[in-house]
Rosetta silent file (secondary structure, phi, psi, omega in degrees, C-alpha in Angstrom):
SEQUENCE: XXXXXXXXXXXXXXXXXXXXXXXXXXXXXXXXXXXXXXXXXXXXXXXXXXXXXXXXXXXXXXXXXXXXXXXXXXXXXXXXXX
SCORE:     score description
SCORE:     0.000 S_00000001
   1 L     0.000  138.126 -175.558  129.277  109.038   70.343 S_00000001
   2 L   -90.268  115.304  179.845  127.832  108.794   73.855 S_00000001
   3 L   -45.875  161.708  166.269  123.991  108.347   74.434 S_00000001
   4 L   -73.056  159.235  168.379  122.152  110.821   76.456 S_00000001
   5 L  -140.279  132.208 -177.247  121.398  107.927   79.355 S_00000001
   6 E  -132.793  167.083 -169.226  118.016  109.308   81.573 S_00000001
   7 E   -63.485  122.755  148.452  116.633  107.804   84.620 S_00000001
   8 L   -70.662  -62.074 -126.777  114.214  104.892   84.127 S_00000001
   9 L  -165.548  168.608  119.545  113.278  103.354   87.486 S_00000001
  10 L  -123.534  130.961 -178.904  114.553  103.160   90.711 S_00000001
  11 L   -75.917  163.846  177.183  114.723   99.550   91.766 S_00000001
  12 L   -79.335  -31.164 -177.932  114.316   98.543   95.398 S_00000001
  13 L   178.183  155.652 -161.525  117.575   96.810   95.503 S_00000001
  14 L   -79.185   -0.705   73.808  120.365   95.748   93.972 S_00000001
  15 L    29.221  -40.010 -176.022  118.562   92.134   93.375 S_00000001
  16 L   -88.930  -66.352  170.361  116.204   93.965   91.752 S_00000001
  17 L   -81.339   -8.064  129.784  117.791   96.384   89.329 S_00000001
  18 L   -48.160  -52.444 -112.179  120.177   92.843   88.322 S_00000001
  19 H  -106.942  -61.040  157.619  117.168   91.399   87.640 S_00000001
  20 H   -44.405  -23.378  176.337  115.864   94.745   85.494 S_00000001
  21 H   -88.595  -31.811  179.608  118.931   95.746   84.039 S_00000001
  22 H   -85.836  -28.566  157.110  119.259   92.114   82.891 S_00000001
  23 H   -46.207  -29.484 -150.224  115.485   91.778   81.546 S_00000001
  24 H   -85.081  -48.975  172.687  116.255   95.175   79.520 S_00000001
  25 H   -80.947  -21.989  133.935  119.352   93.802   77.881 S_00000001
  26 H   -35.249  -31.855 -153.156  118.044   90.577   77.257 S_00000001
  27 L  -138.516   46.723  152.627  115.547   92.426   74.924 S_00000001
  28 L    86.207    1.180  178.640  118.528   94.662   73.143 S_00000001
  29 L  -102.278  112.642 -165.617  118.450   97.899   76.155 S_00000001
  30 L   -84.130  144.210 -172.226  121.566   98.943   77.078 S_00000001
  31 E  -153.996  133.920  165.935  121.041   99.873   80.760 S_00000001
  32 E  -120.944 -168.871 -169.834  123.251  100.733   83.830 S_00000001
  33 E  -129.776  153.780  168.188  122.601  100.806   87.849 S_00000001
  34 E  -167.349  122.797  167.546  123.867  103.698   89.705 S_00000001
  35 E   -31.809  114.134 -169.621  123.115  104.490   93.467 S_00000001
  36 L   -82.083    3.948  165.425  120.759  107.000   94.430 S_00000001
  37 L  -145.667  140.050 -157.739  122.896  108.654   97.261 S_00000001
  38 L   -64.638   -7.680 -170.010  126.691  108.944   97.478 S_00000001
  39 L  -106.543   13.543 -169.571  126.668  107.045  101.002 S_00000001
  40 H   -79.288  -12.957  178.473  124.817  104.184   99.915 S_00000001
  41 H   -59.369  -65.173  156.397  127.793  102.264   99.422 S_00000001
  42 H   -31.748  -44.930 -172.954  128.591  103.042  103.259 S_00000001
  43 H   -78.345  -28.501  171.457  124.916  101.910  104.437 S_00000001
  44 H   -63.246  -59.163 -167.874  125.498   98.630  102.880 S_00000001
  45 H   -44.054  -45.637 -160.906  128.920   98.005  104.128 S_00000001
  46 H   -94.845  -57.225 -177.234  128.001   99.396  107.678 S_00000001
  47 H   -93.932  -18.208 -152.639  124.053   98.500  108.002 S_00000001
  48 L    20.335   72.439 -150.453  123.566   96.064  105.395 S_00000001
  49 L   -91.135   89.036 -172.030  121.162   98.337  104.331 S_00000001
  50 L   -79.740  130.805 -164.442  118.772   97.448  100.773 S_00000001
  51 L  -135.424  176.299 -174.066  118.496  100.864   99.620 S_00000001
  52 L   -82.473  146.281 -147.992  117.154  102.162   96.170 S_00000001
  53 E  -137.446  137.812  173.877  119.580  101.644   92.845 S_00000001
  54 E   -90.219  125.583 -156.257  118.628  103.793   89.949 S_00000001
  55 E  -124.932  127.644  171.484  118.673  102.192   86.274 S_00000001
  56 E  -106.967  135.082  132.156  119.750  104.533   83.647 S_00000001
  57 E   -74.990  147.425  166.319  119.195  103.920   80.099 S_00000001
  58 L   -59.737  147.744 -163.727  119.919  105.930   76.587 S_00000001
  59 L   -82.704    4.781 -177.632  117.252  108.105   76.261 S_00000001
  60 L   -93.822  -10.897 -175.464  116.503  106.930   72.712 S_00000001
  61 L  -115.090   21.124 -172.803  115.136  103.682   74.202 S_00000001
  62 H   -65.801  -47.050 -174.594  113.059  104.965   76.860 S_00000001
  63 H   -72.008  -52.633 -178.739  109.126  104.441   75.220 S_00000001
  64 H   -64.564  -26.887  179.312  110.327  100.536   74.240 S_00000001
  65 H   -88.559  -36.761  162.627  111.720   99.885   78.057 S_00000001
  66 H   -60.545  -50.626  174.999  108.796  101.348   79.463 S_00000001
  67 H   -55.165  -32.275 -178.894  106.299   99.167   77.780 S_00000001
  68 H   -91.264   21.376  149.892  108.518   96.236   78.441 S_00000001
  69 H   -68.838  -61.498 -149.791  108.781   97.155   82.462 S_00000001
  70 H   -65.935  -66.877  131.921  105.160   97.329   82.120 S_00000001
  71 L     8.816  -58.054  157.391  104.687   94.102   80.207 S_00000001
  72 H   -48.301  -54.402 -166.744  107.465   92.386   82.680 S_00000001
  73 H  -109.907   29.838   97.088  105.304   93.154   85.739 S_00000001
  74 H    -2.151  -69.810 -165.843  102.302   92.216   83.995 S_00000001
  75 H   -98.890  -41.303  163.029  103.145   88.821   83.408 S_00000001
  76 H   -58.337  -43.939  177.602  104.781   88.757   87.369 S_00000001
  77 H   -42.209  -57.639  177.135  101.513   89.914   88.922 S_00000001
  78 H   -54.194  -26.007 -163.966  100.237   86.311   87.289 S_00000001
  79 H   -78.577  -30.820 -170.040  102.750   84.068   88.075 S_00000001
  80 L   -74.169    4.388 -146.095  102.389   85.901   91.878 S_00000001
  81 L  -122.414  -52.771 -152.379   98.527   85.090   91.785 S_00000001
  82 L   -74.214    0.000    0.000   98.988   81.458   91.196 S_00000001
């Protein structure tokens, strides 16, 4: 049976939403990336463009990936302090 999968995030780049999709699944969240406009493929290829990547999740895990996004950039703010 196929999860419901709803929007999380949008990441900043695809660097970004790796780095979030792989935090999420480290800690058991099944998660995918998906482009937030059909041409974005085109702005990279053409512009080399960082454009925003959208992280979907099942919608049954949504309240546990938000606290651990929040939790995640939490713990970045310090290390980005130091």
């Amino acid at each position: 049976m196929e999860s419901n999968w709803t929007l999380l995030v949008e990441a900043n780049n695809d660097v970004e939403a790796d780095i979030i999709c792989g935090f999420l699944q480290e800690n058991g969240i099944p998660s995918r990336k998906a482009d937030s406009s059909p041409y974005t493929g085109a702005m990279r290829v053409i512009g080399g463009l960082a454009v925003e990547v959208e992280i979907y999740i099942p919608e049954a895990f949504l309240e546990q990936a938000k606290d651990l996004l929040i939790s995640f950039e939490s713990n970045t703010d310090i290390i980005e302090e130091d």
